[in-house]
Each structure stands twice: as C-alpha cells, then as structure tokens.
N, C-alpha and C positions, 0 to 999 in steps of 0.2 A: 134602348136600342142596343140589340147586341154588336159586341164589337166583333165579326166576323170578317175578317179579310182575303184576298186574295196574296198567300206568300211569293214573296219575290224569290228566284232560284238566287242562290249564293254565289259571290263573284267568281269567276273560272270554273264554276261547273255547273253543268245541266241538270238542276236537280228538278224533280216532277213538282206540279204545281200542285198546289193545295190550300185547302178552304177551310177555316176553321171560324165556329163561334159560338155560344151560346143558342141553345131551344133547349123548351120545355116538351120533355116527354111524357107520355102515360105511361103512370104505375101499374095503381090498382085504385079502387072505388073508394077507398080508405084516404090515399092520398092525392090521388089525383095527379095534375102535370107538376113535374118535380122540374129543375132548372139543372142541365147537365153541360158538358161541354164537349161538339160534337166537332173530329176533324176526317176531312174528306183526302184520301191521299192513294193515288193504284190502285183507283176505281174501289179501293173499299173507304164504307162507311164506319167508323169508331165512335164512341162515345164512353167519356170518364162521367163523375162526379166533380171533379175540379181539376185544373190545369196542370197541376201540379202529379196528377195521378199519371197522367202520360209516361212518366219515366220507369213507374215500375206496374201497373194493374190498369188493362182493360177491360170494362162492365160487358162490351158487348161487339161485335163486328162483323155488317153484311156485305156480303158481296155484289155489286152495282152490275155486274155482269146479264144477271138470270132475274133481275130486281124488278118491279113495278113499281110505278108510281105515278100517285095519284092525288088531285087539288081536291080539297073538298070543300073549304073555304076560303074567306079571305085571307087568313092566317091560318089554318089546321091543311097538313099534309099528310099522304101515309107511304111509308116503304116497304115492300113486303117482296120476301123473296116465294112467294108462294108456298110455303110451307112451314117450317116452326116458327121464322124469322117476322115479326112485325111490328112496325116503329108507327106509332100515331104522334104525330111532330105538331109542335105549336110556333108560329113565330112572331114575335113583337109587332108584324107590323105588315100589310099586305107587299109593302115594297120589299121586306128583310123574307119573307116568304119566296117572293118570285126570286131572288136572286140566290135564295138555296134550290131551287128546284131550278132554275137554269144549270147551276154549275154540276147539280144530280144528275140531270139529260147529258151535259157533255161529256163527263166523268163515265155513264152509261157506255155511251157512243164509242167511247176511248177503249174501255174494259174490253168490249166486243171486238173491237176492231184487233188487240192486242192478242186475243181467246181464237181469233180467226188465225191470224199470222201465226201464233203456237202451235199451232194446229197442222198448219202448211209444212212448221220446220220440224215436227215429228216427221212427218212425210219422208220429209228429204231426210232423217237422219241415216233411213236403211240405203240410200245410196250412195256409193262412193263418190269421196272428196277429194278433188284433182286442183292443183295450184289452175286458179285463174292464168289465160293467158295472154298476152301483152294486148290485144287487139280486143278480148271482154272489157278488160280497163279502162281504154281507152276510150272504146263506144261508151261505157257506163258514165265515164267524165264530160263526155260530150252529150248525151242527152240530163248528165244534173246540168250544165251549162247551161244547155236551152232554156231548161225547165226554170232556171235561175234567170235567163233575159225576158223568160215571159213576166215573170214576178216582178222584174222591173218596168216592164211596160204597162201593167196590171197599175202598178204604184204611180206611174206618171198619169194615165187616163185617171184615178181615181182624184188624185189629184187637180187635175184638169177639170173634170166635172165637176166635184164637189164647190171648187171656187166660182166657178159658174153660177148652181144652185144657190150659193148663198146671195153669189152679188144680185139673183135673182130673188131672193125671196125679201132685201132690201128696198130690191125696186118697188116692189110691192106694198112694202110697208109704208113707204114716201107718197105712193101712187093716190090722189086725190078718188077719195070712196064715190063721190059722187059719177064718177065716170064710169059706168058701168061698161061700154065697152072696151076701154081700157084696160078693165080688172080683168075680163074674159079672156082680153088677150094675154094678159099676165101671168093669169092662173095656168092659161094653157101650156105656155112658154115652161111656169115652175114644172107644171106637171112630165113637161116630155124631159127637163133635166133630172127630173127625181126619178124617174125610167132608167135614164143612162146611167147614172150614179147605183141604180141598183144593178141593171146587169155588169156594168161595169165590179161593182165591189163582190159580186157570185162567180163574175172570172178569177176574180183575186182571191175568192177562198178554195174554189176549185185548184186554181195553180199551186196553191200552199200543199193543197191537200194532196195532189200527185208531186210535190215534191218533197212531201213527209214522206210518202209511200214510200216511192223510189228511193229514198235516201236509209229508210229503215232497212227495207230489205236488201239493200247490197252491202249494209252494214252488217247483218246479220251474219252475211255469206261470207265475210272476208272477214269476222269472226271464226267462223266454223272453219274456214280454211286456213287460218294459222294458227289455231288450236290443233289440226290436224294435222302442219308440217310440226310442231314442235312435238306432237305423240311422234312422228316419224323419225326426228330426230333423238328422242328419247329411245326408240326401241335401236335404232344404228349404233347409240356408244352401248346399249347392253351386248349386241350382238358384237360387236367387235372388242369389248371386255369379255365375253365367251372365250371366243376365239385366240384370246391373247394367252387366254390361262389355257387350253387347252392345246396350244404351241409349246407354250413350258413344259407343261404335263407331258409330252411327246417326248420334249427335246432330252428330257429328266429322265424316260426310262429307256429311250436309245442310251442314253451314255452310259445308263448302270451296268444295260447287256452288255453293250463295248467292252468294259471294265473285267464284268465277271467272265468274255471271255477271253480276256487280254491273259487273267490267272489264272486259265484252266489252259492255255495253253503251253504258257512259259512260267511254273508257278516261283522254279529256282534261277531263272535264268538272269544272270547279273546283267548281260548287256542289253534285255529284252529290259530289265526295270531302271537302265540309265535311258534306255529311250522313251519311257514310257512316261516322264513330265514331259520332251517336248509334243509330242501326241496329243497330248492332253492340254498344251497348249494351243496346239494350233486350232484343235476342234474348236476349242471356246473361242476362236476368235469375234463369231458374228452372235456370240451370246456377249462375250464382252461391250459388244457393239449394241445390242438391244437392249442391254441391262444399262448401257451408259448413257442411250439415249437421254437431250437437255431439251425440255417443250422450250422452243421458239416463242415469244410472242409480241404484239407492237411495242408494248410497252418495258421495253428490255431496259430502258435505263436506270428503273427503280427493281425489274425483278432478277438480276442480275446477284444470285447468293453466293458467298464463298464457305464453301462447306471439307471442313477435314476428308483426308483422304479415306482414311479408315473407316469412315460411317458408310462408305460408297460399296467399301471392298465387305466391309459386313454384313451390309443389305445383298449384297450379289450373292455372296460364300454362302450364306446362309437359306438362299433359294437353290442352288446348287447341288447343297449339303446338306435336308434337311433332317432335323433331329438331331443332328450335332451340337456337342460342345462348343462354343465361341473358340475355346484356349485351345481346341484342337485343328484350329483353323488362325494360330495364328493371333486371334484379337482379342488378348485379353484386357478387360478393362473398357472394353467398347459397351456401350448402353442395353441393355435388357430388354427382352418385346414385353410386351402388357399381354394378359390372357390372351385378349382380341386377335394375336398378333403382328402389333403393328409399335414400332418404336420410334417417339420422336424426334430423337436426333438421328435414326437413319433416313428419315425421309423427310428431314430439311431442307434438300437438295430440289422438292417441289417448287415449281413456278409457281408465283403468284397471280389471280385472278382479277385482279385491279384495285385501286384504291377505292375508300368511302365516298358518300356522296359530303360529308359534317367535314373531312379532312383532304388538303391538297397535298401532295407527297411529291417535293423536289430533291432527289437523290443525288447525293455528293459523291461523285466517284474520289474524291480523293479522301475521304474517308476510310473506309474498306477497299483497297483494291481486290480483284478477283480474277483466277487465270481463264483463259480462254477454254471456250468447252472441249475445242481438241487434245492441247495439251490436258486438260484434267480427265479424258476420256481415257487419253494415252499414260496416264498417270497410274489410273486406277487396273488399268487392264497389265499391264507388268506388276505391281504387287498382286493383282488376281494369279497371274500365270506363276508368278513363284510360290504364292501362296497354297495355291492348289497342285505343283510340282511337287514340293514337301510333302502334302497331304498324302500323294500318288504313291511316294517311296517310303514313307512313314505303313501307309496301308500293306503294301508288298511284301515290306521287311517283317509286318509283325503275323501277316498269315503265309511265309514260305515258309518257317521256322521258327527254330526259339529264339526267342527273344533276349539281344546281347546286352549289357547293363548300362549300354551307351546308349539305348534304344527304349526310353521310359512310357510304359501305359498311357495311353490316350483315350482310353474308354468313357464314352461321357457318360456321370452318374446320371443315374436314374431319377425322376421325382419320387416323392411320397406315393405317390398314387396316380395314377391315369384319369383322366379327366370325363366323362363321353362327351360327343360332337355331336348326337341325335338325340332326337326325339322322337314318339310315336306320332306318325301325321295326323294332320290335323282331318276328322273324318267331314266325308261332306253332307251335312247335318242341314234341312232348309229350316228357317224359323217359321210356326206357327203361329202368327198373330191372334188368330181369332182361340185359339186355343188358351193364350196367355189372357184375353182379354176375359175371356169365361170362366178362367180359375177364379179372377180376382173379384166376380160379383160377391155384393154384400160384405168383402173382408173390409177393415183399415189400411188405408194407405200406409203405414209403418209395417202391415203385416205381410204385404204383400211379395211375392217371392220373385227375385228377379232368377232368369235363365242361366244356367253357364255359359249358353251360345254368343253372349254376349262377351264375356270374358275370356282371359287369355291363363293355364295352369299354372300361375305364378301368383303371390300374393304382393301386397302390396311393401311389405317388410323387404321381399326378393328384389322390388323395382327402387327399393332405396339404396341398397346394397348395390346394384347394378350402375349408379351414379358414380363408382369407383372403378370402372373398366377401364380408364384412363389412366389410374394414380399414378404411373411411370412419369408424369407430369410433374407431380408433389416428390418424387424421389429428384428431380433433377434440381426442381425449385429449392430444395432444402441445399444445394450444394452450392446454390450461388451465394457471393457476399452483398452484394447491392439489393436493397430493401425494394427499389423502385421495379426493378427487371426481377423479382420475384413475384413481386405482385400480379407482370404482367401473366408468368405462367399460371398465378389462381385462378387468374381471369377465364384466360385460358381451357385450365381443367374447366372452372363451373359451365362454362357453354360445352364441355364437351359431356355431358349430363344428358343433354337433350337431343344426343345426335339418333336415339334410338326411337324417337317417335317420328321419325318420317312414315316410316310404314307401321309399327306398330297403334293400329286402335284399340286395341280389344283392351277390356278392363281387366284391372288385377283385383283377385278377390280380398272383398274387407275383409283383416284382420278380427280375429274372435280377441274380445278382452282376455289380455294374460298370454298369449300368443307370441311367439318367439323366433327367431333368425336368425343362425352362425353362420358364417364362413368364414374357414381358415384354410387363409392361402399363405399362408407367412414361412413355410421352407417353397415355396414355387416362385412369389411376386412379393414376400417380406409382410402382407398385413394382413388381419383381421378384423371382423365384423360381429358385432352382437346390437340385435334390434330389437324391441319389445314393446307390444301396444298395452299402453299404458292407461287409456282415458278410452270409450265408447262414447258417451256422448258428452261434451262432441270432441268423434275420433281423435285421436293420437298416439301417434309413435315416436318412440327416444329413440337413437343410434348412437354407437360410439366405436371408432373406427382407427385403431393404432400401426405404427407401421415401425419393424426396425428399420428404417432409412430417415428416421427423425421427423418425423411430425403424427401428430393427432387430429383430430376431427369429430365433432358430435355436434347433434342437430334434436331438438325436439319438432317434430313434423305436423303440421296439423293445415286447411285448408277448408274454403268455402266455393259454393257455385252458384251460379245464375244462371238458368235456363233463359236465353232470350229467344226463345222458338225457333230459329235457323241454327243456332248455334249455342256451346254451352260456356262459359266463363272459368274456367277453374282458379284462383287466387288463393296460392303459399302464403298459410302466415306466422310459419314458424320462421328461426332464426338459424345460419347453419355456422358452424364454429370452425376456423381451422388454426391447428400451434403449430409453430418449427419450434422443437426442443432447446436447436444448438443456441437461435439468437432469440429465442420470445416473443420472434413475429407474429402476434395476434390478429386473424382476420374475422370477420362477420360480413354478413351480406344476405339479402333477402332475395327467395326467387322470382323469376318475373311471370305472366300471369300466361296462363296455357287455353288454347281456342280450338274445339273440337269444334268441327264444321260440319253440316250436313248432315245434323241428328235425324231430322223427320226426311228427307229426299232426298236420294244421294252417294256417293262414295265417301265414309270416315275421310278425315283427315284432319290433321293438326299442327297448329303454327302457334310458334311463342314470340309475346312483342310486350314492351313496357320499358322500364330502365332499370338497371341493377346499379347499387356502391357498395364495393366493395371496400373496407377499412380496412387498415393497419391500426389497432389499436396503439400500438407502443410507440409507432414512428410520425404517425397524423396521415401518413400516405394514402392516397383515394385514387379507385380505379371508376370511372362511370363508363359502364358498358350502356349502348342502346342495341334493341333487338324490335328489329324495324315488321311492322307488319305486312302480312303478303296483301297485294294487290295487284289484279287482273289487269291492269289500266296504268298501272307503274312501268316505268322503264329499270326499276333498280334491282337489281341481286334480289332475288328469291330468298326469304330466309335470312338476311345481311345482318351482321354484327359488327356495330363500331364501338372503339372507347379510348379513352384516353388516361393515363397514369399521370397523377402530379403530385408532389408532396406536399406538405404539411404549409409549405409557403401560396400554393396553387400554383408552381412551376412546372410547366408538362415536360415528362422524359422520356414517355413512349407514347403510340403508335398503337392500337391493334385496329385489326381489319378482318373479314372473312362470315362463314356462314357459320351457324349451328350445326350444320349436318355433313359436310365436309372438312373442314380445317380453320385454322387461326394461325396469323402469323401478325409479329409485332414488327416496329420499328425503330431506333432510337432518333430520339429526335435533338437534331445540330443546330436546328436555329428556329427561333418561334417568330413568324413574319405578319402574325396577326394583327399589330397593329396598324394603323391607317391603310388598310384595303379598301374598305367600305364597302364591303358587301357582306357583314354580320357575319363571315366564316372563318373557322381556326386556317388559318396557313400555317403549316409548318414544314422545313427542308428537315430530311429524313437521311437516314444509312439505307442500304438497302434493304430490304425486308426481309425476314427470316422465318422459316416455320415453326411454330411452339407444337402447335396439335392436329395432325391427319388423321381422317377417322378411317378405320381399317375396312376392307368389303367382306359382305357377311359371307358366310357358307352359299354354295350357290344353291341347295337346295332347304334351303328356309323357306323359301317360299310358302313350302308343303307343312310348315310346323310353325307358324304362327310368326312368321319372319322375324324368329330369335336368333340372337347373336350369336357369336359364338361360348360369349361367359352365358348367354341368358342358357344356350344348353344345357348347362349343368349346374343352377341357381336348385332346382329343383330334383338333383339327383340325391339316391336316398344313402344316406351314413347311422351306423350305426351306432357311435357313441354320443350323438345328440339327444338334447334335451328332449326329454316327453313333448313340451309343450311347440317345437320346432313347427316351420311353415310345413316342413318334409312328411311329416305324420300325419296331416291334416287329412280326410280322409276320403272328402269329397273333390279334392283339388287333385290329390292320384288319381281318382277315378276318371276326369274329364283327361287328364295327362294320356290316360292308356285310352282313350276312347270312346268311353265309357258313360258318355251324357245324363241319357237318362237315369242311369244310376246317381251320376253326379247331384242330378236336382233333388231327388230324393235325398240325399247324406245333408246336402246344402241346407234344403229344410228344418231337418231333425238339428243340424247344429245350432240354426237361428232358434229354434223352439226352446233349446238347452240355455242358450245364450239367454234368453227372454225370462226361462224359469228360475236361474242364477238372480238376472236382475230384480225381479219382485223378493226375492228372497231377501236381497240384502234392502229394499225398498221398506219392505215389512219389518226387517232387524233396524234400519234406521227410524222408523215410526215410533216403536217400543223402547228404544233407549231418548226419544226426545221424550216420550211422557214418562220413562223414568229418569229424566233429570241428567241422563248420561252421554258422555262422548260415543262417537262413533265417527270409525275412520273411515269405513268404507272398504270399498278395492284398494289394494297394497301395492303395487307391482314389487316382482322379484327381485328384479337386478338392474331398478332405476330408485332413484331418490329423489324428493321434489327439495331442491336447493335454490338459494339466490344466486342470481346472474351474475356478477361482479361488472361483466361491460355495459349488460342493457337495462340492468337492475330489475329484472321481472325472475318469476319462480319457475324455473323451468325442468325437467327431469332429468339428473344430473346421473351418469354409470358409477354404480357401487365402487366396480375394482376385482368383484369376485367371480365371475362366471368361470373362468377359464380355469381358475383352482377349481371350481365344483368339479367343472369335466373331467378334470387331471384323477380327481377322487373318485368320479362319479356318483357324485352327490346330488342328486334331484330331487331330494324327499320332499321339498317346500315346494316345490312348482308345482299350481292348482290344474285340476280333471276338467280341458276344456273341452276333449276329443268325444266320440262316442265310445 
C-alpha cells in the first residue's frame, strides 16, 4: 500500500495542500513500471526516484492546468498534457487509484480556477490603482460576513440532518425484516433524509466556494493596492530628495554670485569687508536652520544622540564650501569623507529607525545626557557664522592684495589626480533570446558564451575592491582602545559591503586566470588594493588591502551557487581577514549567502540573509550579526541587521541595529535584563544609540550607467602605469564600457577560446611530466603565495609583499600574456 497522504498545512500558516505517494510509472519495454515517488502540489504533478531526491533533482513535472485524465483500469491511470507530456500510472490498489485521481480532478479544478483569476488580474493590471474607499471596505466586510453566516447555517442544517439520517438508518437496522410495510416506510423516510443531507451538504460547498472566491479576490485587490501606495510612497521621498538637493544646488550658486559680486564691487574697501561676515551671516541663517534640521520621531527616548559640535559645523562648511580644505574652514582634525562622500562621524547626528525585533532597548538618559535640539541648533549655527565670517575676510584679504605675513596661504592642496564621476551610459540594447538559444545548438554547456548584456563593465576583482568604499570605518576603529566597540565598527564596515547591491544586478565579468586589480588611493583616503585570480577552476581570488591608518586586510574569495528555479543561491566560502597593527586585533568572519530573485520572470533583485561571527582572534571577542531575510508577508525592516558583541566570557557590551542598505548604528549596553522574562528574548537597557555607518546617495544620474557609485565610477578608469595583466586592459570589458556590445561579445569570446587554449596546454604538460615521473606545478600566480592559515589552519593565498616595488620599478616582465 503506498504510503500517500493528504499533508497538513503547518501551524500558523496557510500552506497549499499536497498529495504525495508512491506509483509505478512506465519506462520503456525493457523495464517496464519502475516504482517512483510522485508529489502533487500548485496543481503540478512531480515525480523523483526516491524521497530524498526532492531536495535537489526533479525526473519530471506536468501541469494539471491543460491535463487530461483518464481511468483505464482498476489500478492503471494516464495523464497527459496533450502533447510531449505522458504519465501511464499504475496504483497498488483500485481504492489507492481512485484517491489519486480524485485529489488529480481537484488539484485540476484548482489550477484552472487560479489560470482564470490570473488572468482577470493581468486585466486589471493596465488600470489605475486607487486606495479603496472607506464604504468598498466596508461593504466587502459585510458581504464576507453574510457569506460567513451562511456557512454557519449550512454547518447547523448539515448537522441537523445528518443526525437525523443516521438515527434513521438505525431505525432501520432494529426494524423487524419481516414487516414489510414498515421497511417501506423506512426506507422512504431514509430516503427523503439522504435528499436533505445532500442538498443541504451542496449549499455548504457552494457557500465555501463563494467565499473562497470573494475572499481571494479582495485579497488580491488590497494586495495590488498597497503594493501601489508603497510604489507611491517610494517615488514621494525620491522626488522630494530631488528637490532637496536641488534647493542646495540653488542656494550654492546665489551665494557664489552674491559673493563675486560683493568683490567686484568693493574689492579694497575695508568697511565694505568689516560688513561683509555679518551679511554673510545673516544670509545663512535659514540654511543654518535647514542644515540643523533634528528628524523628530516617537521613539525619541532611545534616539536622542549627543554628538560634538564640530562634526555638525563640518558637515554644514563643507556643503557650503565645497572642495575645500577642512583646515581652511576652521576644522582641523575633524573626520575625512570616504570616496562616496560620506563621513561617519559627520552624520552620527542621524535618527534612528527603531530597534530589532532579537533586542529590547531601554535607554538611560542618565547615562549620556544630550542638549536640547534648539540649544545645539543654536550652538552650531554661531560657530557656523564665525566660522564662515573668517572664511569671508580671509578670502577678501588675500584677493584685494598682497598678501601681509600675518595673513598665511589657505589654498587647499590638490590630490594626486582627479578622479572621473561618469561613465558612458548604459546603451539601450533589448536581449535576444532566440538568438542566444541558436548560437548554443550542438555546443557544450561549458562552451557556451554568455552575453555582456547580462553584465555590468566591472570585473569581479573591481567588485571586491569596491567592499572598501566605507574603510573611513577601519581608520576610525583602529583609533579606538576598547577591543569590544571596535569590533562593533567591523561589524559595521562588513554590512556596509553590501549596501551596493540594492540596485545593482548585472554581473561582473569572470576574471581570466592570472588577471589583476590595483587601486591606489593612499595620498587621497591612506589605502591600497591589489587582487589577483588565482585558481579558475574552481574560481578564486586573493586580496590584500593595507592602509596608513593602521590596519590590513586580505581575503581569499571563492564561492558556490544553486539555481533553485525562482531564484539563485550564491554562498562565500572564503575567509576575510582584518589586523589593527597598533593592538593585534585579529578578526575573521565569513560572508552571509546572497539571493538573486526573479532569474526566469521578473525584475533582478537581491537580498542577503544568514548569520555572520565575527572573531577577535587575540581577545575571544565575538560579534553575531543576523541578516534577516526579505519577506512580503513580514512586518519587519526590509533588509534588517541585528547583532550583538560579547567578549570572550559571553558578556554582551553592545548593541547593533539597522539595515544593509542604509546605516548601522550601535548601543552600549548598561544592564543585561535577560534573565527571568520568559519569553526567550535578550532584554537589554541601552545608552542611546549612535551612528557607526550611513550609506552615502549615489550620483543622481547613475541611473543611466549601470547605477554605479560614485567609487564604482572610476573602479574602471584607465592608468597608465598598471600592470599589463590589470582588470583596466581587459579588452572586451572597455569595449561594453564605451558601448560597444557587440564588439564586446566578440573580444569575450576569443578571450575564453585563449583562456581554454592556455588550459589544455598546461593539461597536456601535466600528462607528460606524470608519465615522465616528474612534478609539475601548474599555474603560479604572481603576487600571491599558497601559505598556512595560522587562525583557520587551511592553505590559503597569502600576498608576496612585492607588487608595489615592481610598479615603483616598473617591472612586469613575469606577468603572463592573458589579453589579446
């Protein structure tokens, strides 16, 4: 008997029902019915080989929608979708038959029913979606209501009859046989109750079934209509972040005209530039006012920050001011932006967006006291006004004349070089499917060539490198003494790694074996980068990442995926390393696993969820970050990151909260009240919360270029004393850069053909040295080493030391011809 059951949905949720068991299917003439395991679930039909094959390979799957089906005996069934699809079914047992082909007909019935309603809501997608209003609701609640009393009246009559017919068909059975008119009258009696009992029990599935109906489709609606106030609200805060930056933008070049023609009027005149700080003051005053702006919110007991004055007046002077020198305004010693431009202790002063769902947060105001927003409004806006008075008369003095020796240069130096902010837009190229599906007849699956359209002109070396747009993080962390509130900033940094794939889909190009990546940004932001793939099958890349502000960093990168048909898996399973020089804080930590959404139907998108621990080698200190997954049906934070730091005892000392894609902010934690709650959650009373990481907003026109950042702009600008083998050289990844697609596929090609010819080559040289008895190393990389781990004890690729002397020399003689 096969064990085929009806599955129960799982407690608190409405999960679809489903049928699963055991038939024997037809092979072929050779073997005849084979014994499969077949499960019925959204109206499709599957079938494994064994139970176990469920989790990763299905043999086969029709759809019940378009399906026939047909009894042929007492046990042999068949399903067929009219076309390639056809199941000739066998079942143990005429009753294990009929109750696969009942649950077939409803699972049928269902499918259709769902393929109609699809159908309907295509329909209504092209017309506008208007908030229900209060009197739709209403009505809609008062006929489920009805619909819901019929149901109960349905259940008392069924009720009602049914106990009838039985006490009837008892009578019956008591009833002396001899008595024939008796039994006539019996029977008759059974008979008009078994009438009732039936139409009675066909109102009860009719009322079910108009109040599935009606219950689905208002469901459906008041999905679609709050998926579309929250599009509505989503387009409101961009238009009014337009608007906000293009008020600045205004406010920014009235003042410059003011200015320039404040000195083309009076350029000597001493009492014209004693008045001209307060002028300058007064103007600012409703910039002061807007710049000092404090977001309000309910929860002001815990987001209530106290933040130095100076990071307020920095953040201001330097929108004011831009391109300036900090020390020409005054602030010297105040925090540096990161590329992005965005600095995190100037914009600690951020509200916070509420606590975790894992942590309670009861804030001590007598812990950190914090001045009232007026007073620190008023605080900041008088060192603004003097700060920028100076500036006024400083400027005056040194373009009316020469310059007296009481009156010292302010000219802010220059970087090494300019950066660019653009890229060529992205062209609007449609992908040809049937085009791609026709190249690839008759090739190998390994041979087959994927599009650039797919991809984004950055390789994969560039998007590792890119995981340092933040390190302003790691320069501050290395300054702290507390091992525990260091850790929180790792934390920190590593979620802010992933702030760049909200809109980024497009893929970055594999890396060619022996393929290379610098970036030196160490006179602009102190550090530099060198990346190198190392390993092709299967992929890997080394990094290694130094900074003068005291810490290191290196990672060997490597990663695996699982197509699960809606969706792809991506899983990190290299190791990422970070040292502070000054104390030999050691960290390690793995990344958590990345979910592209919406491969085969759909708009890209991607969410990261899992858990991260982060170690402190030397001190035992452990950071568990969780990185919650998105769901449509959640009440929680979009994106939400929680975690908690404790040391080496398991004593918790902070706090973090926040998303991936916006900011982090931690808390130090005054008292742990976890015990006896009883309800399994950490309690802990908190300081107020503080910002560690804000993620900066992109260029507004990224859009048009692949929505890269602002560092991603120029990941792939071209220099000239890089290595031959550099991501920047590549040939086909310029090509798609400037436009250039089709050319791009073309170069793409010939590179993998090279790549391909490279590896039989050494295939060939590894065959010939095993039958002659001899080593062979293989691929070498340049400027990595395969060394022992010391923390994780595994072989990982460890950086030479020399890249930067070669450049210094321009020494590339050993770097291998991977280009065309």
């Amino acid at each position: 008997m096969p064990d085929s059951k009806q599955s129960a949905p799982s407690k608190g949720k409405a999960a679809p029902d489903e049928f699963k068991g055991w038939l024997f299917k037809w092979t072929n003439y050779l073997k005849g019915y084979q014994r499969r395991w077949f499960v019925l679930s959204n109206g499709l039909l599957s079938y494994y080989r064994t139970q176990a094959e469920m989790a990763h390979t299905c043999r086969g799957t029709i759809n019940l929608a378009g399906a026939y089906i047909d009894v042929e005996d007492s046990c042999n069934f068949v399903i067929s979708n009219g076309g390639t699809q056809c199941y000739h079914l066998k079942a143990s047992s005429e009753v294990e038959r009929q109750r696969w082909v009942t649950a077939l007909e409803l699972a049928k019935a269902k499918a259709i029913r769902l393929m109609e309603s699809g159908a309907s809501d295509d329909d209504d997608d092209g017309q506008s979606h208007t908030s229900p209003d209060k009197n739709e609701i209403q009505n809609t609640l008062r006929i489920l209501s009805a619909k819901l009393e019929d149901l109960n009246t349905c259940n008392d009559l069924i009720a009602k009859h049914g106990a009838a017919l039985q006490r009837s068909l008892s009578e019956l059975e008591m009833l002396d046989k001899e008595n024939s008119t008796d039994v006539q009258s019996k029977v008759k009696a059974v008979n008009e109750r078994a009438t009732l009992f039936r139409i009675t029990s066909n109102a009860m599935i009719n009322a079910c079934a108009d109040y599935l109906d009606l219950a689905q489709t208002q469901g459906r609606k008041w999905q679609k209509t709050l998926q579309y106030e929250r599009e509505q609200r989503l387009r409101l805060e961009e238009t009014v972040e337009t608007l906000a930056r293009q008020h600045n933008s205004l406010e920014q070049q009235v003042r410059a005209q003011a200015s320039q023609g404040s000195l083309k009027a009076a350029p000597n005149d001493k009492a014209a530039a004693d008045r001209k700080p307060e002028s300058t003051a007064g103007s600012d005053d409703e910039d002061g006012e807007f710049f000092d702006a404090i977001d309000e919110t309910p929860d002001s007991e815990f987001r209530t920050i106290t933040i130095p004055d100076s990071h307020l007046t920095h953040r201001v002077l330097m929108r004011r001011f831009p391109g300036t020198n900090p020390s020409m305004l005054g602030l010297t010693g105040t925090h540096l932006r990161t590329p992005s431009g965005v600095s995190a202790a100037s914009m600690a002063s951020e509200a916070s967006e509420g606590a975790g769902k894992d942590f309670v947060y009861i804030s001590s105001s007598d812990e950190e006291a914090t001045d009232k927003p007026e007073e620190f409004g008023v605080k900041a806006k008088k060192k603004l006004e003097r700060t920028a008075s100076q500036h006024s008369v400083d400027s005056t003095s040194s373009s009316g004349g020469p310059r007296t020796p009481q009156t010292p240069s302010k000219v802010p130096k220059e970087p090494r070089r300019r950066r660019r902010t653009r890229i060529p837009e992205k062209p609007n190229i449609s992908l040809n499917l049937w085009s791609i599906m026709k190249n690839c007849i008759g090739k190998e699956l390994s041979k087959i060539p994927m599009p650039v359209n797919f991809n984004e002109p950055i390789s994969m070396l560039q998007r590792l490198t890119e995981d340092f747009e933040y390190a302003d993080i790691l320069n501050k962390a290395a300054q702290l003494e507390s091992s525990t509130e260091q850790l929180a900033y790792v934390a920190a940094f590593t979620a802010s790694a992933y702030s760049t794939t909200t809109q980024r889909t497009g893929k970055p190009f594999n890396p060619l074996l022996g393929e290379t990546y610098e970036l030196d940004l160490t006179e602009e932001f102190g550090w530099r980068a060198i990346t190198e793939q190392v390993s092709h099958h299967p992929p890997a890349a080394a990094a290694f990442v130094d900074s003068k502000h005291g810490w290191e960093s290196w990672q060997e990168f490597t990663m695996t995926s699982k197509f699960r048909g809606k969706y792809l898996n991506i899983i990190p399973q290299g190791i990422a390393h970070l040292k502070f020089t000054a104390t030999g804080n050691h960290y390690t930590w793995r990344k958590v696993t990345s979910i592209v959404h919406n491969i085969i139907v759909g708009k890209l998108w991607i969410d990261q969820s899992g858990e991260m621990d982060i170690v402190n080698h030397k001190t035992g200190d452990k950071c568990h970050l969780v990185y919650t997954p998105y769901s449509y049906f959640s009440r929680e934070t979009p994106r939400k990151v929680t975690g908690v730091v404790t040391d080496k005892d398991g004593q918790a000392h902070y706090v973090l909260s926040g998303t991936w894609d916006k900011k982090i902010e931690y808390a130090k934690i005054v008292k742990d009240q976890t015990g006896g709650n009883g309800r399994g959650k950490s309690v802990y009373q908190t300081t107020a919360p503080k910002v560690i990481w804000i993620r900066s907003n992109p260029p507004p026109w990224n859009t048009t270029m692949y929505n890269f950042t602002e560092m991603a702009m120029f990941l792939n600008e071209l220099e000239d004393d890089v290595a031959p083998t550099d991501s920047r050289n590549r040939p086909d990844q310029r090509a798609m850069e400037n436009g250039h697609w089709n050319e791009a596929n073309t170069l793409k090609v010939q590179l993998e053909e090279k790549q391909r010819a490279k590896r039989k080559q050494r295939e060939a040289e590894a065959a010939q040295a095993a039958a002659e008895g001899k080593p062979y190393e293989g691929h070498k990389p340049v400027w990595f080493e395969k060394k022992l781990d010391p923390q994780t004890k595994n072989f990982i690729h460890m950086y030479k030391g020399n890249y930067w002397d070669c450049k210094a020399q321009g020494d590339f003689a050993h770097c291998p011809d991977i280009y065309l």
